[in-house]
N, C-alpha and C positions, 0 to 999 in steps of 0.2 A: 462404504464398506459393503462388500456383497455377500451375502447370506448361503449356505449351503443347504443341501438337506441332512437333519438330521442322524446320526451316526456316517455319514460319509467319509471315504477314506480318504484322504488327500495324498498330494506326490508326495509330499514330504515323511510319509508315513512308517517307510521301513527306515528312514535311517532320524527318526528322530533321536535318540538318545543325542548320535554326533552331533545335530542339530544345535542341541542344548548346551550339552560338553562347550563346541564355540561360542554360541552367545554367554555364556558364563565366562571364558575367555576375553572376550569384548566385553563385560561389566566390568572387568578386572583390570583392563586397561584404562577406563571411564573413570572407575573409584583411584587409580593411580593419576589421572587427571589433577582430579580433587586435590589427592592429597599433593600434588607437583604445584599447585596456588597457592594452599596453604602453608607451605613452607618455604613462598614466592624462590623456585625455582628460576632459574632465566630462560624472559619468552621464548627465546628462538629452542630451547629444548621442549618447552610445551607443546611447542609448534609442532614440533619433530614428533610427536607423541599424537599430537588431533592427526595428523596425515595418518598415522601408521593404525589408529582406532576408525577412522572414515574408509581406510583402504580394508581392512580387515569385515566393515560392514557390507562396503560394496560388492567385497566377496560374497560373503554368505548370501547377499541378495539372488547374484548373478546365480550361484547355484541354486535356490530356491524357484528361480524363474526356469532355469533350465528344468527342474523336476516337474512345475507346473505347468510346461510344454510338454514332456512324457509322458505324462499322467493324463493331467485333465483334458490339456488341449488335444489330445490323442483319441484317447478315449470320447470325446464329441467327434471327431471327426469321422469313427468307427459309427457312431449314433447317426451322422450325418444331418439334414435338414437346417433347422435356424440355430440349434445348438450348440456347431460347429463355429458360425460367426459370432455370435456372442462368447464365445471363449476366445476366439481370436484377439476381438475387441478388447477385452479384458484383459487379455495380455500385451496387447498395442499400450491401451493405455498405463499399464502396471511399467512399461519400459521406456515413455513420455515420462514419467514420475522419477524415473531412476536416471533421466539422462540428466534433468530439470536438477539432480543434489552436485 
């Protein structure tokens, strides 16, 4: 996990309400999960269900990563020096991790 500094703004910062609004979105799908087991639903609609909660994540992700390259990575690059490559890095490896689900 990498550490910020203190009171820092992040990309994600002017549209967090949306941010939230969707992953409440995506919990809701999750707890609909749940309850699609517990009232042993048939797999192949469960199934239909984990695709459409993973695809819904890997959204949010992608646009998260995109803010995180307008923002941060941006913003280092303006700063220039070793700054720039450690947020690159950062974001190489945040999109190794995203390809890896």
């Amino acid at each position: 996990m990498t550490t910020t500094e203190a009171g820092a703004t992040h990309g994600y910062h002017h549209q967090k309400d949306e941010h939230l609004k969707r992953l409440r979105r995506i919990e809701g799908q999750i707890r609909g999960l749940q309850r699609m087991v517990d009232e042993d639903t048939y797999c192949i609609d469960i199934l239909t269900q984990v695709s459409a909660s993973t695809k819904a994540l890997q959204s949010f992700a992608l646009q998260l990563l995109e803010e995180h390259l307008r923002h941060c990575v941006a913003d280092a690059a303006v700063k220039g020096g070793e700054e720039i490559d450690a947020k690159v890095e950062e974001a190489t490896k945040a999109i190794g991790r995203l390809l890896r689900t």
